[in-house]
C-alpha positions as CSV (number, residue, x, y, z in Angstrom):
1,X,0.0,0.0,0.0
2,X,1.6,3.4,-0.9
3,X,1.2,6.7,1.4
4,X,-1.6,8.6,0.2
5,X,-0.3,12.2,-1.4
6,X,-2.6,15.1,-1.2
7,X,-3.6,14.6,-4.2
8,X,-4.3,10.4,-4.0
9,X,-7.4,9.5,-2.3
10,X,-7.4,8.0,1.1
11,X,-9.9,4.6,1.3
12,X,-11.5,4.6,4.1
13,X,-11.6,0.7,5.8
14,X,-13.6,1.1,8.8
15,X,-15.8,4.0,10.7
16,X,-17.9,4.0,13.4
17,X,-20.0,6.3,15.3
18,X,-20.5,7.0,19.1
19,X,-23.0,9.2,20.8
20,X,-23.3,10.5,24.0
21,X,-26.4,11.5,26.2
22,X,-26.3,14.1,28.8
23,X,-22.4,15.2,28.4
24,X,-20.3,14.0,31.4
25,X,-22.9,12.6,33.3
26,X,-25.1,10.5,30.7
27,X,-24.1,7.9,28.8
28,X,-22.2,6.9,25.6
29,X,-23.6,4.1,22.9
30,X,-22.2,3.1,19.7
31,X,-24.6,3.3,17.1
32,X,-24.3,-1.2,16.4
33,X,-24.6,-1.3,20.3
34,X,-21.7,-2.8,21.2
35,X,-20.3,0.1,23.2
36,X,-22.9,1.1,26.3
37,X,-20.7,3.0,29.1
38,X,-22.1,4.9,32.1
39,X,-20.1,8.1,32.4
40,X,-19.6,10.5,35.8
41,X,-18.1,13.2,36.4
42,X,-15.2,12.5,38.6
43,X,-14.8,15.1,42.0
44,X,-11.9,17.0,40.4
45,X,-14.0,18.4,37.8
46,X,-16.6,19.3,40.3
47,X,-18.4,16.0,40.0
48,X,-19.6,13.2,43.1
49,X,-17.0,10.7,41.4
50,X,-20.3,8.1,41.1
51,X,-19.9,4.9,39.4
52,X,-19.3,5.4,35.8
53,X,-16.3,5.7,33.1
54,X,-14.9,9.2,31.9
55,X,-14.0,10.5,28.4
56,X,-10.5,10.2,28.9
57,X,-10.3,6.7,30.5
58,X,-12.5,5.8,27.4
59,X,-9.6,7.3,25.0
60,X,-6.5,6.0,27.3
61,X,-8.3,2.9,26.6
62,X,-8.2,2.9,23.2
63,X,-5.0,4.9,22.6
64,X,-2.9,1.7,24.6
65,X,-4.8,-0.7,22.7
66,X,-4.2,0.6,19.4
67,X,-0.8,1.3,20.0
68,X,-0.1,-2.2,21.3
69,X,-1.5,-3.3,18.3
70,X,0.5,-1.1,15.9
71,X,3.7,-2.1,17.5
72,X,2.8,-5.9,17.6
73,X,2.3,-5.5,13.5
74,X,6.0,-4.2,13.2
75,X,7.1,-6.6,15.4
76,X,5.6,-9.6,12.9
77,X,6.5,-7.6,9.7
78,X,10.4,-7.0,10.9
79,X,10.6,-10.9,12.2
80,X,11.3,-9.6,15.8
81,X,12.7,-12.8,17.6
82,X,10.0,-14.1,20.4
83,X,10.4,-11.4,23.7
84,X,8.4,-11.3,26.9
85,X,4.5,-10.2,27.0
86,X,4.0,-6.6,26.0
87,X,2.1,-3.6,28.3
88,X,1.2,-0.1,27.2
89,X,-0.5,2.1,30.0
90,X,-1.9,5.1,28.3
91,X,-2.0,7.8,30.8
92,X,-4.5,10.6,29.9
93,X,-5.3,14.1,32.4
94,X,-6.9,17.4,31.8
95,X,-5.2,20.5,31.9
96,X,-6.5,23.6,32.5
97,X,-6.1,26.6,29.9
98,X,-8.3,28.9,31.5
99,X,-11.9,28.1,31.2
100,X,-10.7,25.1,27.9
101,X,-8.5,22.3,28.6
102,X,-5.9,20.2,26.8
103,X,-5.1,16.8,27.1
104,X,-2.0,15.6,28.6
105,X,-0.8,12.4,27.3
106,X,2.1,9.7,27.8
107,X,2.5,5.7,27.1
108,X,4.2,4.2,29.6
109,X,5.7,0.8,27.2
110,X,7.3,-2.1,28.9
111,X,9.0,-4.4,26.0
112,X,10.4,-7.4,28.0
113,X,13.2,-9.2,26.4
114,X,13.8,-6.7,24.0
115,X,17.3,-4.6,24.1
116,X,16.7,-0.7,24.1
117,X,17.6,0.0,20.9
118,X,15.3,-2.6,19.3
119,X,12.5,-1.4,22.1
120,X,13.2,2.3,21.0
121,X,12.7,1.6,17.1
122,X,9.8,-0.4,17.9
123,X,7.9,2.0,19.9
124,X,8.9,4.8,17.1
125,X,7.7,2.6,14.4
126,X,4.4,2.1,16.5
127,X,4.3,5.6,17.0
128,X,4.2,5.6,12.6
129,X,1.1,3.8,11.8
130,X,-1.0,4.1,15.2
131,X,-3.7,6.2,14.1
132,X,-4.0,7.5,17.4
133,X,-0.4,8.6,17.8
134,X,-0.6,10.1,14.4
135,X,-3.7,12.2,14.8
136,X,-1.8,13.2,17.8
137,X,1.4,13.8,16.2
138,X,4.1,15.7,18.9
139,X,1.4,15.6,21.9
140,X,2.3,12.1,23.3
141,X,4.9,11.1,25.7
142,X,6.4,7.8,25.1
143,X,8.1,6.6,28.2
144,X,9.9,3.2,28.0
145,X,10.8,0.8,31.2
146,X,12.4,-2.0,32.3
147,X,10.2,-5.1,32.8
């Protein structure tokens, strides 16, 4: 498959849609229903921390698991030798910018087995096809550690 130019048109291989129901403190559904989360606001946004998922524990969730999954793909299409069971831990916060906020973001990446240098180019290679990482090009901390 060759990198789409500006001018090349992109094909789009899979979309869904989510919607949500009374902001923070409703609900989320995907539109096939397989996705049904109960959100809450959690106390340090002014909320009673109730029982419920948040937007950003939704997208740390998916962030880690696409990315595992990106780097496992390099990891089969360079013939990596056999190494120790991947993690990635997506950390995700709010920061305040006045009355907005921006996301902080890092990936905290354990590679067992694998030497630093091989670790390193595998996690940079990740970082090059995760859709994620890409849509958030220069915003995300990638922290490696020892298993």
């Amino acid at each position: 498959m060759t990198k789409p130019t500006q001018d090349a048109p992109t094909e789009l291989i899979y979309q869904t849609s989510a919607a949500a129901h009374g902001g923070r403190a409703g609900h989320v559904d995907s539109a096939d229903g397989q996705l049904n989360v109960r959100l809450a606001v959690p106390q340090a946004l002014g909320g009673d921390g109730g029982v419920g998922s948040t937007p950003e524990q939704l997208f740390a969730a998916a962030l880690a698991a696409c990315f595992e999954s990106a780097m496992g793909a390099v990891a089969r299409a360079e013939q990596y030798p056999e190494f120790g069971v991947m993690q990635v831990v997506a950390q995700v916060g709010l920061v305040a910018q006045g009355d907005a906020h921006d996301l902080s973001v890092a990936l905290d990446i354990t590679l067992p087995g694998l030497e630093p240098e091989r670790a390193q180019h595998l996690i940079e290679r990740g970082a090059d096809i995760c859709a994620y990482s890409r849509a958030m090009r220069g915003q995300i901390e990638y922290r490696l550690h020892d298993a």
